[in-house]
Backbone bond lengths (Angstrom), bond angles and torsions (degrees), N, CA, C in turn:
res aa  C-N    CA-C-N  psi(-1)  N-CA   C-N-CA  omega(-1)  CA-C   N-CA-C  phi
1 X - - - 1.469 - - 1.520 111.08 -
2 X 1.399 111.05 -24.63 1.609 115.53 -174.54 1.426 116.55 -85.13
3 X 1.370 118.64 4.26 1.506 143.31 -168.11 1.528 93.81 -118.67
4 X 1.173 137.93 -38.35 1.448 116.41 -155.21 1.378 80.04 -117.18
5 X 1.669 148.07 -3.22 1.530 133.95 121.43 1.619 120.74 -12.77
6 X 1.333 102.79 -80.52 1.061 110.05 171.85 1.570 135.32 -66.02
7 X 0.913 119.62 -3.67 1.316 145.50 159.68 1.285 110.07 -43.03
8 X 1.834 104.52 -80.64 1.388 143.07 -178.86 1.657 113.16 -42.11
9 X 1.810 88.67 -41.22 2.107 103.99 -166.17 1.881 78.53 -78.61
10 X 1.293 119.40 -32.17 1.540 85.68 -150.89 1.839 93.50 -91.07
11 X 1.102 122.32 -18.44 1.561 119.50 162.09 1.665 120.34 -48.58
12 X 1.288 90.04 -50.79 1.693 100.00 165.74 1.866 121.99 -55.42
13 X 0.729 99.33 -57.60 1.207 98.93 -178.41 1.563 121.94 -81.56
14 X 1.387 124.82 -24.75 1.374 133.17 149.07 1.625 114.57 -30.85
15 X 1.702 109.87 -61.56 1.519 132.29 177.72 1.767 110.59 -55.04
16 X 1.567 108.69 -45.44 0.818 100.24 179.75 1.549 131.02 -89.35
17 X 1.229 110.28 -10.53 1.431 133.94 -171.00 1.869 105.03 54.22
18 X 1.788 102.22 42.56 1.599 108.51 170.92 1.099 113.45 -158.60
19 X 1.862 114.72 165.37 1.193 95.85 168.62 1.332 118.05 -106.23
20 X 1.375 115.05 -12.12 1.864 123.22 152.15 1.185 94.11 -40.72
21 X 1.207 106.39 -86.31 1.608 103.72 -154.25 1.353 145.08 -61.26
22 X 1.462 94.28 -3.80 1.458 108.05 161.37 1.226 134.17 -66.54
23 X 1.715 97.03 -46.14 1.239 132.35 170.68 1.707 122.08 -36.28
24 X 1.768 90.71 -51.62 1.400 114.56 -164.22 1.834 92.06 -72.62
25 X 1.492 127.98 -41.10 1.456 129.64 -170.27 1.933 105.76 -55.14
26 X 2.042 89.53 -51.46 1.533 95.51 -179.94 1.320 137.81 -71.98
27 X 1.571 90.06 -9.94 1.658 100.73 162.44 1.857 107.19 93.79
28 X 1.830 97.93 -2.89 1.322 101.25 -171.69 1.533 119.26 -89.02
29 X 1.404 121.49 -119.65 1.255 131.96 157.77 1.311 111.30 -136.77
30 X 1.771 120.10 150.12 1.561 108.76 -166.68 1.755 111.93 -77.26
31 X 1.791 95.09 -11.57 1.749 91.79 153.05 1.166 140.51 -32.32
32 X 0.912 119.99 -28.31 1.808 133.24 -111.16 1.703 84.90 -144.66
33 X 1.037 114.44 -52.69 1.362 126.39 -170.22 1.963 95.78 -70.63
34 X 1.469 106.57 -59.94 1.103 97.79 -171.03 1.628 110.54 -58.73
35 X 1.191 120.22 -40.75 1.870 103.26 -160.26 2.052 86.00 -73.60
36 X 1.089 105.96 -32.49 1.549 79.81 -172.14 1.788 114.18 -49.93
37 X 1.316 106.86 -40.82 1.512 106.63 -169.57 1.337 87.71 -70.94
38 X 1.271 149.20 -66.50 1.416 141.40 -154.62 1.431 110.36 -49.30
39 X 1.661 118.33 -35.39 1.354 130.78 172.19 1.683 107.04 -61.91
40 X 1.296 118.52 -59.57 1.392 112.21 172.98 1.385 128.15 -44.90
41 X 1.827 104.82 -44.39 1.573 98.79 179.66 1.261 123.16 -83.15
42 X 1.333 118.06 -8.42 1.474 130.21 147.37 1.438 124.84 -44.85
43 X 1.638 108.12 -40.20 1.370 94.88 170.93 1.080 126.57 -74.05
44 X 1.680 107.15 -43.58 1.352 122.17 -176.83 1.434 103.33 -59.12
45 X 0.723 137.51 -45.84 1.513 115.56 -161.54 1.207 122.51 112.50
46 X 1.842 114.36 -8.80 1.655 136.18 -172.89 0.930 136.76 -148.60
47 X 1.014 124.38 148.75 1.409 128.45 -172.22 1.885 115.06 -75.70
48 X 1.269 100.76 127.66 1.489 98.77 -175.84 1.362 112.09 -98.91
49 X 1.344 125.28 -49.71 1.509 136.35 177.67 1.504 114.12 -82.63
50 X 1.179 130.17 139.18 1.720 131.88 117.19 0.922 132.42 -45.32
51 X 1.633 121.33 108.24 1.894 106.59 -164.96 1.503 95.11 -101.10
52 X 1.335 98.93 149.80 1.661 93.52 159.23 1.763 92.24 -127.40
53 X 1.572 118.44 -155.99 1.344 128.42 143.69 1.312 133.43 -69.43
54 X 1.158 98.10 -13.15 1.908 95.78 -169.70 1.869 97.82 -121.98
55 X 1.222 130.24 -29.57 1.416 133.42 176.43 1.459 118.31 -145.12
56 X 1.383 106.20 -178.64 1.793 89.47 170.70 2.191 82.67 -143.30
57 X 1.548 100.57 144.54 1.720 113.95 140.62 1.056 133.25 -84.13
58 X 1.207 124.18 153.32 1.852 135.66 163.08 1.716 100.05 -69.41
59 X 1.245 96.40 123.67 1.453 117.09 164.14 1.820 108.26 -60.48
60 X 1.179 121.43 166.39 1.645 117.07 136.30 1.108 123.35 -1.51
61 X 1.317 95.15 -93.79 1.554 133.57 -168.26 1.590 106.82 -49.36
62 X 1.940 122.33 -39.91 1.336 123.35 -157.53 1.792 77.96 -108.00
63 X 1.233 131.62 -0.46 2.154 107.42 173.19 1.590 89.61 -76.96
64 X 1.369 126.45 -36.66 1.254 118.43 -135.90 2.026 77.25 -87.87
65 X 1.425 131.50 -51.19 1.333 107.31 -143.64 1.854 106.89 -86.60
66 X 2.042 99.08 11.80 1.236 105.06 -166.56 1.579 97.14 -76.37
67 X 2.093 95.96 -45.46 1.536 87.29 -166.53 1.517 126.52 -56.05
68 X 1.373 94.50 -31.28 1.985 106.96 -179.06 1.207 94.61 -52.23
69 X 1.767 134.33 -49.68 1.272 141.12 -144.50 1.357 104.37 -65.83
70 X 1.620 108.64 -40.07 1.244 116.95 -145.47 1.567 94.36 -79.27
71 X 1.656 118.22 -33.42 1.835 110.13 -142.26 1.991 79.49 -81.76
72 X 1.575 121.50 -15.68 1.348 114.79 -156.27 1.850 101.00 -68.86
73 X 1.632 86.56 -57.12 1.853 84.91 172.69 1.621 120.16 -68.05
74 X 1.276 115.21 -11.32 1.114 85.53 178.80 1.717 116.87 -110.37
75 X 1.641 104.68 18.59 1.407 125.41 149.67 1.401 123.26 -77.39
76 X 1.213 108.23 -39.59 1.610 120.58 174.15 1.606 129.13 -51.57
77 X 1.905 87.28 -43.05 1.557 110.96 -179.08 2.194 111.71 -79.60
78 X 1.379 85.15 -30.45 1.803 86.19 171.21 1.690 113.51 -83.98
79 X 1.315 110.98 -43.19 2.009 103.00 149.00 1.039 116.91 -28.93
80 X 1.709 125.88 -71.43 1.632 145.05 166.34 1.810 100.32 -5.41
81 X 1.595 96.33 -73.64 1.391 129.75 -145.22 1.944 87.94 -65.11
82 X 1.277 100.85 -70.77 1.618 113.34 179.69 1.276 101.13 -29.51
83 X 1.460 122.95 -64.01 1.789 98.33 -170.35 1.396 120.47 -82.23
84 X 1.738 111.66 -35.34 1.715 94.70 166.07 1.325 139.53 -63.03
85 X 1.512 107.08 7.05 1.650 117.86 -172.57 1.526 99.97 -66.54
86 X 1.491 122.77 -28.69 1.262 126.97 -143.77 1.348 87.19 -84.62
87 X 1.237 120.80 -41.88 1.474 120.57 -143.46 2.035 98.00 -72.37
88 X 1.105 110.16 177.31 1.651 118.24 -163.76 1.763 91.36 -93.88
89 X 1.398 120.24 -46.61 1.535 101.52 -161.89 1.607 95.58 -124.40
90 X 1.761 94.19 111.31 1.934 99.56 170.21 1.220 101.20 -62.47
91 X 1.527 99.90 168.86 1.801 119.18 -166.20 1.081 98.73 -178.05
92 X 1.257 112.42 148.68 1.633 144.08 168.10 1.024 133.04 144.78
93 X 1.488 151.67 -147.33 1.609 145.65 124.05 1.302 121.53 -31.18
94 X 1.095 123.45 129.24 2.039 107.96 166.71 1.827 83.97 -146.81
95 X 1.682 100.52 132.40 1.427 126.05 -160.65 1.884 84.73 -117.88
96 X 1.237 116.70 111.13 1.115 118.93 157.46 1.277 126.90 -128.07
97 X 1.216 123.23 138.34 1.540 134.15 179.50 1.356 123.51 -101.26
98 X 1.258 120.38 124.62 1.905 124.03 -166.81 1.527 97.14 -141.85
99 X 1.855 95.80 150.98 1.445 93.88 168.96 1.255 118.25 -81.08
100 X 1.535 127.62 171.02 1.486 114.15 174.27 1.299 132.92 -50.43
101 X 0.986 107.09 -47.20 1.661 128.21 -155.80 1.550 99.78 -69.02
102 X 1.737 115.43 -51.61 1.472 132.54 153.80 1.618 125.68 -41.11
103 X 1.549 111.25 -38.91 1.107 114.60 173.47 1.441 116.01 -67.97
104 X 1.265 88.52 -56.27 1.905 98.22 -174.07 1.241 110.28 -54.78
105 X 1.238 150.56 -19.76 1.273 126.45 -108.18 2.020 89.22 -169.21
106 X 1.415 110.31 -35.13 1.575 95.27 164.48 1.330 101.58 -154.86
107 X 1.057 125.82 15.61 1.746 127.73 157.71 1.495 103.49 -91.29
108 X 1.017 109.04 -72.89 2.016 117.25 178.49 1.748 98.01 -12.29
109 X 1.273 119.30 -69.93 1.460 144.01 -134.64 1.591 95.09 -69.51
110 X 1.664 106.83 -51.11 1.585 118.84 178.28 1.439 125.04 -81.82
111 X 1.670 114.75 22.07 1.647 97.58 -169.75 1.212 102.33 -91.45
112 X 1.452 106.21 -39.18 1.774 123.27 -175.99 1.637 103.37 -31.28
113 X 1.208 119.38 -68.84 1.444 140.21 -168.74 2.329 96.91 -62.48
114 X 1.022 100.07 -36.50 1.341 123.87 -172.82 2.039 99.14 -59.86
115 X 0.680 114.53 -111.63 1.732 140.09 125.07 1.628 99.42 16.08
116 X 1.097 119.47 -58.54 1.820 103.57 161.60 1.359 124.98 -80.27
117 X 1.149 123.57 -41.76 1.365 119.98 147.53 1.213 121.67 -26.97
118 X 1.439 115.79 -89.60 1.498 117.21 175.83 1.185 118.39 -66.22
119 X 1.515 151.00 55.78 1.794 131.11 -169.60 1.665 100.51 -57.87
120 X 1.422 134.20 -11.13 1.382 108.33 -146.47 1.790 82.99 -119.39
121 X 1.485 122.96 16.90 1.437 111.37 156.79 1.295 112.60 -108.73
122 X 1.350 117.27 143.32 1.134 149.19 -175.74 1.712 120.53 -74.81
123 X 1.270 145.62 60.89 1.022 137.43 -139.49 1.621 95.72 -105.67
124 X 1.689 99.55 126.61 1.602 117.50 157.59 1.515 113.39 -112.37
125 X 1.265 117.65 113.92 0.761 135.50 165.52 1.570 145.67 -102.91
126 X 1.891 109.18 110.35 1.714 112.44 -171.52 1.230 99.70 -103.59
127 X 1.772 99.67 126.61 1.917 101.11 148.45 1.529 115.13 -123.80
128 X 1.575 87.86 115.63 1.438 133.01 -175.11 1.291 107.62 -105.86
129 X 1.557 143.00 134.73 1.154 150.28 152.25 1.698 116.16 -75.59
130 X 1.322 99.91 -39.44 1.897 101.82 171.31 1.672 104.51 -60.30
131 X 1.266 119.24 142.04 1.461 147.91 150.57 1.797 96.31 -37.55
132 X 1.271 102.61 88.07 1.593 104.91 160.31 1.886 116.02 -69.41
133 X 1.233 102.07 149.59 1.572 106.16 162.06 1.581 118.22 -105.77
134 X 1.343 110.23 94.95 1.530 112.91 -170.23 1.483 123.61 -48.77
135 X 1.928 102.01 -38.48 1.766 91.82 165.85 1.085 112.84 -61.18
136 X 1.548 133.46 -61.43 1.543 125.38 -147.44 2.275 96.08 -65.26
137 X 1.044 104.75 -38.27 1.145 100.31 -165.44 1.536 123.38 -66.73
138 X 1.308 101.67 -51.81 1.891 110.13 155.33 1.767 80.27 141.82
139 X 1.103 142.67 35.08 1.484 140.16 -159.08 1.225 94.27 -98.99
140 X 1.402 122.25 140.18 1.589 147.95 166.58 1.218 111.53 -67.66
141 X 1.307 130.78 -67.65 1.220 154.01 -143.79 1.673 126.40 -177.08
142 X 1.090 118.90 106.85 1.775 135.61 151.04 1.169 140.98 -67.64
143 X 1.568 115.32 141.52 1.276 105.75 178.19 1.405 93.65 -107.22
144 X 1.275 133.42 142.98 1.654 141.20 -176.58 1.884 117.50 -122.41
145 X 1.251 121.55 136.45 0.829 108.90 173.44 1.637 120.71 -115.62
146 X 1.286 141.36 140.16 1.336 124.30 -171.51 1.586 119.65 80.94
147 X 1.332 114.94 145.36 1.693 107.29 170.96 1.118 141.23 -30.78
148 X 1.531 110.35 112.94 1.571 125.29 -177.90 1.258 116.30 -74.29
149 X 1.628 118.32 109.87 1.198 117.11 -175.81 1.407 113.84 -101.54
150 X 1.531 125.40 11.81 1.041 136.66 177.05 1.446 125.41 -72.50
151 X 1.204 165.24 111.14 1.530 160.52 -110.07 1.306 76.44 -125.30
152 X 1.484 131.34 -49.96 2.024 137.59 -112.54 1.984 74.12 -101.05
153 X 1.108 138.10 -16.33 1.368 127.70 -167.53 1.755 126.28 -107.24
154 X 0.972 113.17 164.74 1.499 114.75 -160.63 1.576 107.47 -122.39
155 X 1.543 137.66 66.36 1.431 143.33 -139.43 2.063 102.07 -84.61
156 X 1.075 123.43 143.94 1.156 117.22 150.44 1.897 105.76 -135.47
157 X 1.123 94.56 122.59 1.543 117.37 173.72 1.677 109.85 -46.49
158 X 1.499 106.12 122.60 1.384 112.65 153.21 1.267 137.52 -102.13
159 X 1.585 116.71 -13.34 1.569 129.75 156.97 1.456 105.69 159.08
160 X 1.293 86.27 -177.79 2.018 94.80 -174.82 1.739 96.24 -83.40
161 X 0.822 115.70 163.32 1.394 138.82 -176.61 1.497 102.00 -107.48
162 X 1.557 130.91 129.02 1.236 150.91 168.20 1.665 129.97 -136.32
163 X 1.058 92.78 125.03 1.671 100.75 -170.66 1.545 113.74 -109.45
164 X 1.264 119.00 167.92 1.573 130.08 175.68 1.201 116.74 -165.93
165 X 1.685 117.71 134.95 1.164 131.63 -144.35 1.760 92.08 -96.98
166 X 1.450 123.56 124.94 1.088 130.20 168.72 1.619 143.97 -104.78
167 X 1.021 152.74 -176.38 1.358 123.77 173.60 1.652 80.20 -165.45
168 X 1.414 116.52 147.95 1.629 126.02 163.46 1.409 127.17 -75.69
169 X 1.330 122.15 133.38 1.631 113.03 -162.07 2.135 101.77 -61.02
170 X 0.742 119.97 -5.63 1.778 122.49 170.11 1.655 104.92 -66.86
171 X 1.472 98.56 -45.62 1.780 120.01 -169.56 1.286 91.87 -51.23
172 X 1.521 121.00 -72.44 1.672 145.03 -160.55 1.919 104.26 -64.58
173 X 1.270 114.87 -17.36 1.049 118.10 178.55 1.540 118.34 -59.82
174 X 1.134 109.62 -34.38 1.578 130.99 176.79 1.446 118.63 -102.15
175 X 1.528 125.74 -0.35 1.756 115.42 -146.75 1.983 77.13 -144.39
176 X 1.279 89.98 146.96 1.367 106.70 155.00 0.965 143.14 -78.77
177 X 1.266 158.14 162.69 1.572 131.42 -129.66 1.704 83.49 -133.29
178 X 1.530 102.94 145.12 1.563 118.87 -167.43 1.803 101.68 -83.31
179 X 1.601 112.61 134.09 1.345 108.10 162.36 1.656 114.45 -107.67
180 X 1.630 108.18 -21.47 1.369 102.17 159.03 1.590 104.57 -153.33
181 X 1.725 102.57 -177.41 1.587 105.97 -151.63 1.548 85.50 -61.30
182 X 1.402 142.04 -47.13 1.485 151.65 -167.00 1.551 103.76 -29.89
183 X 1.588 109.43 -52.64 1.860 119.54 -179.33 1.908 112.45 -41.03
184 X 1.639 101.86 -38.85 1.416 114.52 -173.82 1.368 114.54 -53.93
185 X 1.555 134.69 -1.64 1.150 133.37 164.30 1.160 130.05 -65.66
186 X 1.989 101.83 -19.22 1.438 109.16 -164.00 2.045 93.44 -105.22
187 X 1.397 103.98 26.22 1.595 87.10 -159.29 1.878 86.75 -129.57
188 X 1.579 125.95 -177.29 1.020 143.34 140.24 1.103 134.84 -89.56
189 X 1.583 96.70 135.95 1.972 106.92 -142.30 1.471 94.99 -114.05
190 X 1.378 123.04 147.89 1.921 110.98 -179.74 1.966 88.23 -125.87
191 X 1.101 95.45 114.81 1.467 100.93 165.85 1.414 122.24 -102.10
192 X 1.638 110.34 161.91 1.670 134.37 -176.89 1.147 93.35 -90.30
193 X 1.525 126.22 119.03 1.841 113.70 145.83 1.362 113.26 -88.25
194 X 1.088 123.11 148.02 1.917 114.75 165.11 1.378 108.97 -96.88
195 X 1.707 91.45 116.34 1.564 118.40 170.38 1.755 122.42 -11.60
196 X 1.703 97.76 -54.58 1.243 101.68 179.24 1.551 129.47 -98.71
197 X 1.304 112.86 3.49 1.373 115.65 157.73 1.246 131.34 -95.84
198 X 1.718 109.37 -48.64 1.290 135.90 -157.93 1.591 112.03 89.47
199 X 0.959 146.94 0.56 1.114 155.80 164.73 1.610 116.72 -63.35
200 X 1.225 109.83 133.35 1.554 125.65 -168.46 1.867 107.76 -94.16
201 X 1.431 89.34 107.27 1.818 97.72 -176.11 2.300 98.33 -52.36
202 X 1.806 84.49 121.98 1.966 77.72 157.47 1.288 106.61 -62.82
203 X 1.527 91.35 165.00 1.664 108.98 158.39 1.589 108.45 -97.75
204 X 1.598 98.26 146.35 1.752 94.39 -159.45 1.650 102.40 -102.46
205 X 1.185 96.09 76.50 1.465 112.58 161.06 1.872 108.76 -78.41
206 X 1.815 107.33 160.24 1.543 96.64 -165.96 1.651 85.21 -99.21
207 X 1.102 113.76 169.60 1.515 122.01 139.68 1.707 122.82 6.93
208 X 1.596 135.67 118.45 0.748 117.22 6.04 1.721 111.97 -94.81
209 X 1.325 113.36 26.81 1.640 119.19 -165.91 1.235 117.48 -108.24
210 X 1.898 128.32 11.98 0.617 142.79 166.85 1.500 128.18 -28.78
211 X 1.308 100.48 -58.82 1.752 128.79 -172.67 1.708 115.85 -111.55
212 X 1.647 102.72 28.64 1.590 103.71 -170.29 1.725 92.66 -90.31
213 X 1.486 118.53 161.84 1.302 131.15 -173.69 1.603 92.97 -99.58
214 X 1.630 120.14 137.49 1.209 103.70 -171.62 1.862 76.68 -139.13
215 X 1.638 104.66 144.40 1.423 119.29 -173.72 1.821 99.99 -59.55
216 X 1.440 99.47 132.45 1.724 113.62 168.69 1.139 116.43 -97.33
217 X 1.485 115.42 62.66 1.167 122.41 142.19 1.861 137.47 -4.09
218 X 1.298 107.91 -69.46 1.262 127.00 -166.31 1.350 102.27 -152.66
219 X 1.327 119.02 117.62 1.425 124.09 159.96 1.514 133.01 -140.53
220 X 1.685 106.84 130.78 1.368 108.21 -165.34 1.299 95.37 -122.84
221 X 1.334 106.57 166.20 1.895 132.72 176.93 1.569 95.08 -104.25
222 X 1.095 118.09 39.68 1.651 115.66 159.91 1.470 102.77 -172.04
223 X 1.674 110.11 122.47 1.560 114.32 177.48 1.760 101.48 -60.10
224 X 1.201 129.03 -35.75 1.787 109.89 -167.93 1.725 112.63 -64.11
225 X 1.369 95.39 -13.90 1.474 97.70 -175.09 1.659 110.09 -87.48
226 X 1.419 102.60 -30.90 1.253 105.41 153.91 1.347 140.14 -69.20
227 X 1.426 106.37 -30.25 1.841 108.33 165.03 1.569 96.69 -80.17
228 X 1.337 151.57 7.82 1.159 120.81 166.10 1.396 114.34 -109.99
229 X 1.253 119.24 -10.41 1.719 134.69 132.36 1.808 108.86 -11.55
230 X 1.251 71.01 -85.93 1.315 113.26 -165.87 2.417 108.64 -41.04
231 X 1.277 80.98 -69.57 1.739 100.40 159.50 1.513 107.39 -40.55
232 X 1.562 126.94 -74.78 1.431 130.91 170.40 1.563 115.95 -52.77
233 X 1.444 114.95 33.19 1.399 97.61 -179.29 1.662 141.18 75.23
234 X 1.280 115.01 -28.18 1.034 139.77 163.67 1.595 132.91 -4.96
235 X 1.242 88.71 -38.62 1.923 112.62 -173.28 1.680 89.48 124.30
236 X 1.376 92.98 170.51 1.656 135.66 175.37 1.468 86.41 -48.35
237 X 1.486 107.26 164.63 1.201 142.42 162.84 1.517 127.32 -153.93
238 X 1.131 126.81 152.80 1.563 126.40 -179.44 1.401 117.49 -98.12
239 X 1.384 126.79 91.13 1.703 95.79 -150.64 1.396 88.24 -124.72
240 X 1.315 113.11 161.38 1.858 128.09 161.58 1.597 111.18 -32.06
241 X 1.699 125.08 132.37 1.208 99.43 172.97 1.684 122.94 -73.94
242 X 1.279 99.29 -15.21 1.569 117.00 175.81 2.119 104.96 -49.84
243 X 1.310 90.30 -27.54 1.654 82.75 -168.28 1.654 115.18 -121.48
244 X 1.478 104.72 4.58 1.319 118.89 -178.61 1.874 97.86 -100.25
245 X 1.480 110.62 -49.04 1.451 100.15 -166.22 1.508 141.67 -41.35
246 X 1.747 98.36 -38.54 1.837 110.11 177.05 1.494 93.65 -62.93
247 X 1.374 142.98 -46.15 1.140 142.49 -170.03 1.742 111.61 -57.95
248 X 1.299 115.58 -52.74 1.400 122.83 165.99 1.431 122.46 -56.87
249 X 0.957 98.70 -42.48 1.614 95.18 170.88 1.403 136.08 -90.01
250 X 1.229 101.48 -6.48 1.520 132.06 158.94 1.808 110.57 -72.85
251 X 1.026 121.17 -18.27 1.741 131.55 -165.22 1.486 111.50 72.50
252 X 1.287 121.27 -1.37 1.664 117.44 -174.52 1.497 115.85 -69.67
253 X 1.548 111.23 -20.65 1.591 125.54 -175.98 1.655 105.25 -138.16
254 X 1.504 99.76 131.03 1.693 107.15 176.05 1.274 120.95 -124.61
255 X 1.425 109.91 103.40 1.415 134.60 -173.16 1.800 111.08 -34.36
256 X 1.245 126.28 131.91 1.265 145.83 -161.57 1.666 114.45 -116.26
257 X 1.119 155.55 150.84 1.151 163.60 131.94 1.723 95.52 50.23
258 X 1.686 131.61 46.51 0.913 105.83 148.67 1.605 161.06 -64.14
259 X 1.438 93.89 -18.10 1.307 104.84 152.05 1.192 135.96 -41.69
260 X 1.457 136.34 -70.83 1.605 138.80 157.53 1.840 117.49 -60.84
261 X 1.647 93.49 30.07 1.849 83.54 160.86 1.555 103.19 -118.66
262 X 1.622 105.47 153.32 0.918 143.15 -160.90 1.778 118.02 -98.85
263 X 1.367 145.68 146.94 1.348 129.90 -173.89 1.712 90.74 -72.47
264 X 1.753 134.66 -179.06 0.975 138.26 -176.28 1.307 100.57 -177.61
265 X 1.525 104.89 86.61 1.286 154.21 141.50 1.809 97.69 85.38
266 X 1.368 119.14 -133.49 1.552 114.34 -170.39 1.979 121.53 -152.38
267 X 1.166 122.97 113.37 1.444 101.83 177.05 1.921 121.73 -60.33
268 X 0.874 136.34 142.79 1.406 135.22 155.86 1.922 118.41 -120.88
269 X 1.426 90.90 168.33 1.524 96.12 -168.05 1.706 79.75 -95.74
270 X 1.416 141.62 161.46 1.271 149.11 149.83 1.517 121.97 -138.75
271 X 1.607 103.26 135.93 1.436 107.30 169.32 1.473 126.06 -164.81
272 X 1.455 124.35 134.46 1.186 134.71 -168.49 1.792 114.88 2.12
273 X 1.024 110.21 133.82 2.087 103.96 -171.26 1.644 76.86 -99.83
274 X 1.329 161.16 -1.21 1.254 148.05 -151.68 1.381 119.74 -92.51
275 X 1.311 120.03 -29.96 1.740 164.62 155.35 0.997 141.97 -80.23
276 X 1.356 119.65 116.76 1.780 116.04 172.68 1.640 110.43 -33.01
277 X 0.993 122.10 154.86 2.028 120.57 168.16 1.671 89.44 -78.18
278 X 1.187 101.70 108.74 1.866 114.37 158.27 1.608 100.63 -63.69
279 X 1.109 91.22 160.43 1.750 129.71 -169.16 1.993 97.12 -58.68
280 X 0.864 111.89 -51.04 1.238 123.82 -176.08 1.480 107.48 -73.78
281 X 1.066 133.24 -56.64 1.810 141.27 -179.14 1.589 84.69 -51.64
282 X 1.372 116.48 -67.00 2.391 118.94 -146.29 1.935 73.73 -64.76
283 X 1.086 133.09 -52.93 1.403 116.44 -152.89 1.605 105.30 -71.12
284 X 1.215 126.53 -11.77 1.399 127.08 -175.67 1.718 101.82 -94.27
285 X 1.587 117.54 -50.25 1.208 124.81 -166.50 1.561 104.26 -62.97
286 X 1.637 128.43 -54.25 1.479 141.57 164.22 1.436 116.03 -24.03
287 X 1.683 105.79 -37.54 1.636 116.66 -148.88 1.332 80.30 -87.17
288 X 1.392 122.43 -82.59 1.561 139.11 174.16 1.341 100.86 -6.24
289 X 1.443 114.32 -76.55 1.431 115.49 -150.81 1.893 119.40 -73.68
290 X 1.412 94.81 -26.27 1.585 106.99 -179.22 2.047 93.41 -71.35
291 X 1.718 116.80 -50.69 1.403 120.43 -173.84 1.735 95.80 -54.95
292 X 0.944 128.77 -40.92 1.779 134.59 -168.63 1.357 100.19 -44.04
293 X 1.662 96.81 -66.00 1.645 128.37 -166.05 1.308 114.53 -52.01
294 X 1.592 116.25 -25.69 1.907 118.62 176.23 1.628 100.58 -86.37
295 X 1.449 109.00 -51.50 1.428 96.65 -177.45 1.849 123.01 -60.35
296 X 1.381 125.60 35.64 1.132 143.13 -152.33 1.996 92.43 -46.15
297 X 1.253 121.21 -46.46 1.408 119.91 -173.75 1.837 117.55 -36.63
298 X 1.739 91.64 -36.01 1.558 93.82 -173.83 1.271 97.81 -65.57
299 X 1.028 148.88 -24.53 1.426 132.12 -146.50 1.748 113.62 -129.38
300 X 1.769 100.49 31.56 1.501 114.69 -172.35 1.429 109.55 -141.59
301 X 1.336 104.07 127.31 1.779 99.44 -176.46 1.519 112.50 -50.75
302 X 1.249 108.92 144.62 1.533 121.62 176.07 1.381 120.03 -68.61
303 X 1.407 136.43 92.96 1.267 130.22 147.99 1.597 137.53 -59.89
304 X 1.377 103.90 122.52 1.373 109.79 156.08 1.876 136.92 -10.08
């Protein structure tokens, strides 16, 4: 057992290229992590890592005993999976990663119902806007938005994504009312940057307004900061219909040029293609996608 310890620490930290951060996946201390690997390469006879101060590499010697390392646990963990499938209530850790806007806004709403169902899973939950990597990180399962360029993943679709440009009746109090996206030059615009580029999300107008320059007013790296912009008057915004609608139908937000919007791009559920779906992932992914499937409004352009 004190061998396939170290096994585990040196898989961890291979993935992570640390010994914090390995630590932090295994839940241990990077103490703990280190004498195990020092214990392993003691046996072996070799050196597995490149240390520096700030990270460590796989030697030779440690690519070759990672890959063996790797197919063992992650044979071990589909054994795991094979016999708890049977059992009636999955359980364990489940590490999932969501963007904000997704989290807040139709994950939040479903855990309650989520969470009684399952009492015996363990849910950690990150909302991250950067493109996580679920192997290196230790991640179960993702929610993704937009084209998966990942080969290593296994996607099931939760719908097209649709937005609509809004403004608050305070906003409209002062501004003239838009007949097409072209008018928006004369107005204040609240834009999305993405966290991890810096790049300013278009607004998905069709053809011919596709590629029009619209004044940047206000721009944030988080849509809630933009719907509360937006709420205070602020200027227009482009927001999810998932997170604009209670607001519209409430009268606090008044829908703009829905006609010339366009779908803009797609959520999916994602997770490792390397592995059987454990008991815990199919019972989370099922829940999600059937809860998606009632709220049908999020996932339909907004009419007038």
């Amino acid at each position: 057992m004190e061998n396939f310890a170290g096994i585990v620490a040196f898989v961890y930290a291979a993935e992570q290229r640390g010994y914090v951060a390995a630590a932090r996946v295994a839940g241990v201390s990077p103490s703990a992590i280190s004498k195990a690997i020092a214990r392993l390469e003691s046996r072996l006879g070799v050196r597995l890592f490149n240390r520096t101060t700030r990270s460590v590499s796989l030697t030779e010697a440690g690519t070759v005993f990672y890959e063996r390392c790797k197919r063992i646990i992650d044979d071990l963990g589909d054994a795991e999976a094979t016999i708890t499938r049977s059992q009636d209530r999955p359980k364990g850790r489940l590490r999932v990663s969501v963007p904000h806007i997704v989290g807040h806004h139709l994950l939040m709403p479903i855990l309650p119902a989520f969470t009684e169902q399952f009492p015996d899973i363990e849910l950690d939950v990150d909302f991250e806007d950067r493109v996580a990597d679920l192997v290196a990180r230790g991640l179960d399962v993702a929610i993704r938005s937009g084209d998966l360029a990942d080969t290593g993943l296994i996607a099931r679709p939760l719908g097209q994504q649709h937005f609509v440009v809004c403004g608050s009746p305070r906003y409209f109090e002062w501004r003239e009312q838009l007949e097409t996206p072209a008018d928006l030059a004369a107005h204040t615009c609240i834009h999305f940057k993405y966290p991890s580029s810096g790049r300013i999300a278009p607004w998905a107008f069709g053809a011919p307004f596709d590629r029009q320059l619209l004044p940047k007013s206000l721009t944030f790296n988080n849509t809630d900061a933009g719907l509360r912009a937006c709420l205070d008057g602020l200027g227009l915004a482009h927001l999810p219909v998932y997170v604009a609608d209670t607001h519209i139908s409430a009268g606090t937000l008044i829908p703009v040029l829905t006609s010339f919007m366009l779908p803009f791009g797609s959520l999916s559920l994602v997770w490792p293609s390397n592995r059987q779906l454990s008991p815990k992932v199919r019972a989370f992914v099922n829940f999600v996608t059937e809860a998606f499937s009632i709220r049908r409004t999020a996932f339909q352009a907004f009419h007038a």
